[in-house]
C-alpha positions in Angstrom: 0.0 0.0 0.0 0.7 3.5 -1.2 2.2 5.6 2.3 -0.2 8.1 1.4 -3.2 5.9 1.1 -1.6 4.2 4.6 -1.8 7.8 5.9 -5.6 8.3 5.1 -6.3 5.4 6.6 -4.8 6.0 10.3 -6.7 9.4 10.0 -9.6 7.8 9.0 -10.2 6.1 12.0 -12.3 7.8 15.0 -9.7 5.8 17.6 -6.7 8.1 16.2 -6.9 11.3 18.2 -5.2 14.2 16.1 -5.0 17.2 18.3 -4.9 20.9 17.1 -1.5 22.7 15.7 -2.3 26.0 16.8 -5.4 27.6 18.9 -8.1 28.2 16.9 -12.4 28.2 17.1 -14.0 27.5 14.3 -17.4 28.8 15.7 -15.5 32.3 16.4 -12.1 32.2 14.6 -11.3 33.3 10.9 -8.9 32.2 8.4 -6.9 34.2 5.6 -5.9 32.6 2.6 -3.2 34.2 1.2 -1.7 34.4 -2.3 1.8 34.3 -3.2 1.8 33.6 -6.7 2.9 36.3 -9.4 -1.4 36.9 -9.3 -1.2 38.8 -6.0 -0.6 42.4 -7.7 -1.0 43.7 -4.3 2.8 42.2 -3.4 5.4 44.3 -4.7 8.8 44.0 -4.8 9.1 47.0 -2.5 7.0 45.2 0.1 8.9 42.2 -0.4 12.6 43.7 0.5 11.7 44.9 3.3 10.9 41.8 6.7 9.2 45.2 8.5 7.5 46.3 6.0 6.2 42.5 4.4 5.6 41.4 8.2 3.3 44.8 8.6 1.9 43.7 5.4 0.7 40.5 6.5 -0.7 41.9 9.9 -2.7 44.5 8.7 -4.1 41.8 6.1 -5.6 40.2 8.9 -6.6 42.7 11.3 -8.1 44.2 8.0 -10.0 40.6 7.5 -10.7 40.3 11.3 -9.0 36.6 10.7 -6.8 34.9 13.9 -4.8 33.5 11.2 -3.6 33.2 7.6 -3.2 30.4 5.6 -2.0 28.5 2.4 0.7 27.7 0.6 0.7 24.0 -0.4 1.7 22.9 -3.9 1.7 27.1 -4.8 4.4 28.2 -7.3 5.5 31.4 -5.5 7.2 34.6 -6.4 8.0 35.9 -2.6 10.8 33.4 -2.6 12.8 35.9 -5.4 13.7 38.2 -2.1 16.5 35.6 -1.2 19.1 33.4 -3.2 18.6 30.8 -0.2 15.9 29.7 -3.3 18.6 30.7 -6.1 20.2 27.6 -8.6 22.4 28.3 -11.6 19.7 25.6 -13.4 16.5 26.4 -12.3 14.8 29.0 -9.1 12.9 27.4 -6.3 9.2 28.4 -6.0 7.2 25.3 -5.5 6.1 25.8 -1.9 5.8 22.1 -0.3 4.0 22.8 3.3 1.7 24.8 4.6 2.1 28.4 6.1 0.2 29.2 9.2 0.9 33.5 10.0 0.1 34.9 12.9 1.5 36.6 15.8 5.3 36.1 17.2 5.0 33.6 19.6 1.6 31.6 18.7 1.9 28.4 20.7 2.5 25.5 18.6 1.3 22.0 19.3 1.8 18.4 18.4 -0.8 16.7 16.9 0.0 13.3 17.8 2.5 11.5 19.6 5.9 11.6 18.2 9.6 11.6 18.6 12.1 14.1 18.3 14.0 13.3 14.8 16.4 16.5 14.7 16.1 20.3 15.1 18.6 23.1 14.5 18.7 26.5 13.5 18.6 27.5 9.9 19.7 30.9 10.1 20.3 32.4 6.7 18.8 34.8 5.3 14.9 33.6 4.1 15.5 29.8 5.6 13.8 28.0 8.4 15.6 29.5 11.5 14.5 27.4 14.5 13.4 24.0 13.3 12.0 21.1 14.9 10.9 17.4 13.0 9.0 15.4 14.5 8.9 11.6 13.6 5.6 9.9 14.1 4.6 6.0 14.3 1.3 5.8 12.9 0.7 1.8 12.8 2.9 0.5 10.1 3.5 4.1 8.5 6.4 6.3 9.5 5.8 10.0 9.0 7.9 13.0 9.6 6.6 16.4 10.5 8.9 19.7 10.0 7.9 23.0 12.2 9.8 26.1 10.6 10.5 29.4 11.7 10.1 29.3 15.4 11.4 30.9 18.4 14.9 30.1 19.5 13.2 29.0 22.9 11.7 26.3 21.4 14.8 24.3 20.5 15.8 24.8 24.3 16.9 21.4 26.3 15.0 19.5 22.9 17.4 15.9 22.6 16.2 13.6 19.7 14.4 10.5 20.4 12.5 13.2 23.0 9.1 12.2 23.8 6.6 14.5 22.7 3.2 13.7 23.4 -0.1 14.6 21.2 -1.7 18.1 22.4 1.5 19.3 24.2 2.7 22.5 23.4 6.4 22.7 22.3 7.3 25.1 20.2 6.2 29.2 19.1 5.9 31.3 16.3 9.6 33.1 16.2 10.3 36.8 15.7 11.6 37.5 11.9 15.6 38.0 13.9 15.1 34.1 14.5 13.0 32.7 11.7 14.7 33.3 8.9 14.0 37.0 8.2 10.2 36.4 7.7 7.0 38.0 9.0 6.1 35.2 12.3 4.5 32.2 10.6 4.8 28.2 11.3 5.8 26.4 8.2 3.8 23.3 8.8 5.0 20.0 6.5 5.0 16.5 6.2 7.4 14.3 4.7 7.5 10.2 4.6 11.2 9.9 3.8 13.7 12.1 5.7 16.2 10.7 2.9 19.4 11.0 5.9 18.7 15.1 6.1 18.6 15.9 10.0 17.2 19.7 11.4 16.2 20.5 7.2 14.2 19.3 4.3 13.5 21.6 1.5 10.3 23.4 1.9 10.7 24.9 -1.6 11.8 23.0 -4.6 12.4 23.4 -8.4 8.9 23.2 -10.3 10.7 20.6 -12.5 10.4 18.0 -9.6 7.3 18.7 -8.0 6.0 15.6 -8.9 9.0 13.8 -6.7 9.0 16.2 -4.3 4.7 15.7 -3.9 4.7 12.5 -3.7 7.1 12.3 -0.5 5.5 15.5 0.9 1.6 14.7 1.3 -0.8 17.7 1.8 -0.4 19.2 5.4 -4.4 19.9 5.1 -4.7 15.9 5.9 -3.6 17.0 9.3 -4.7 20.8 9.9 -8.4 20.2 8.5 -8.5 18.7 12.4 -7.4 22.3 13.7 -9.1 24.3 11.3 -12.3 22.2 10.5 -12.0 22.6 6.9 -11.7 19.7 4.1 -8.5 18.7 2.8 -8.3 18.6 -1.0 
């Protein structure tokens, strides 16, 4: 069986608790979705070159939109990753976006939504990369999955050791400040992976749009997981 199909199943079944990733109400809460293709006229360069000015960008968005959160991201071929060569090749840019962004405030708690492991962490500190980082690695029956939490405080890789415990609902990580997360505006880059392929603290949240269909098929959508925070349907 297929490790996505394996992974449908596990959530499938009512006896698999999957707890929320971040705080949210669906009875009272709002969600943003944002745009970052080259169809978002509304980005401009000049927004884009500047963390304070993007970051008041994407607060204003949602106080505008009265929304807790924005949202989005998955399988989007982006145009906000031109702002650093982190996402540069001499062969082809990276703009395939392979997780899901969750923006909010610096310092949004951030839970786990099952019980996992600690696989790696580090901090990813160039300019546009993860910053703090923490994978998860989860044991769902037969099916091993791997979770990667971007661009979060430097608290939350504090007294972290891998093989750590980390059970479902505990909080363990924040949203960091753009000085710790990679120079963004405070998000959670929220992705799932089924093969770490021997990378420890990193996997690629961006790839070329020439392998997107390697790089989709080992990264399953995030939605499978957040449509439990969020109450929403996964495509």
């Amino acid at each position: 069986m297929e490790s996505l199909e394996k992974l449908k199943g596990w959530l499938s079944n009512p006896e698999n608790q999957i707890s929320s990733v971040v705080d949210f109400d669906p009875s009272a809460d709002r969600l943003y979705p944002f745009d970052f293709t080259a169809a978002n006229l509304e980005l401009t360069d000049e927004i884009l070159a500047d963390t304070s000015v993007f970051s008041s960008w994407v607060t204003n968005k949602l106080e505008d939109t009265h929304s807790r959160y924005g949202i989005g991201g998955y399988n989007e071929h982006r145009t906000i990753y031109s702002r650093s060569i982190h996402f540069d090749t001499l062969e082809e840019p990276r703009r395939l976006h392979l997780g899901v962004d969750i923006w909010g405030p610096a310092g949004t708690p951030v839970y786990n939504f099952s019980d996992a492991q600690v696989h790696s962490f580090k901090n990813n500190d160039h300019f546009g990369d993860y910053g703090a980082t923490i994978i998860l690695k989860y044991q769902l029956d037969d099916l091993t999955l791997y979770a990667l939490y971007g661009h979060l405080s430097l608290k939350s890789l504090d007294g972290l050791q891998a093989g750590q415990f980390i059970a479902g609902g505990s909080l363990f990580a924040s949203f960091g400040v753009p000085a710790e997360n990679g120079n963004w505006p405070p998000h959670l880059h929220f992705q799932l992976m089924f093969d770490m392929q021997g990378k420890e603290g990193d996997y690629p949240g961006v790839c070329q749009f020439s392998n997107k269909a390697v790089y989709l098929k080992n990264c399953p959508d995030p939605g499978l997981i957040l449509k439990h925070t969020f109450n929403i349907p996964a495509e």
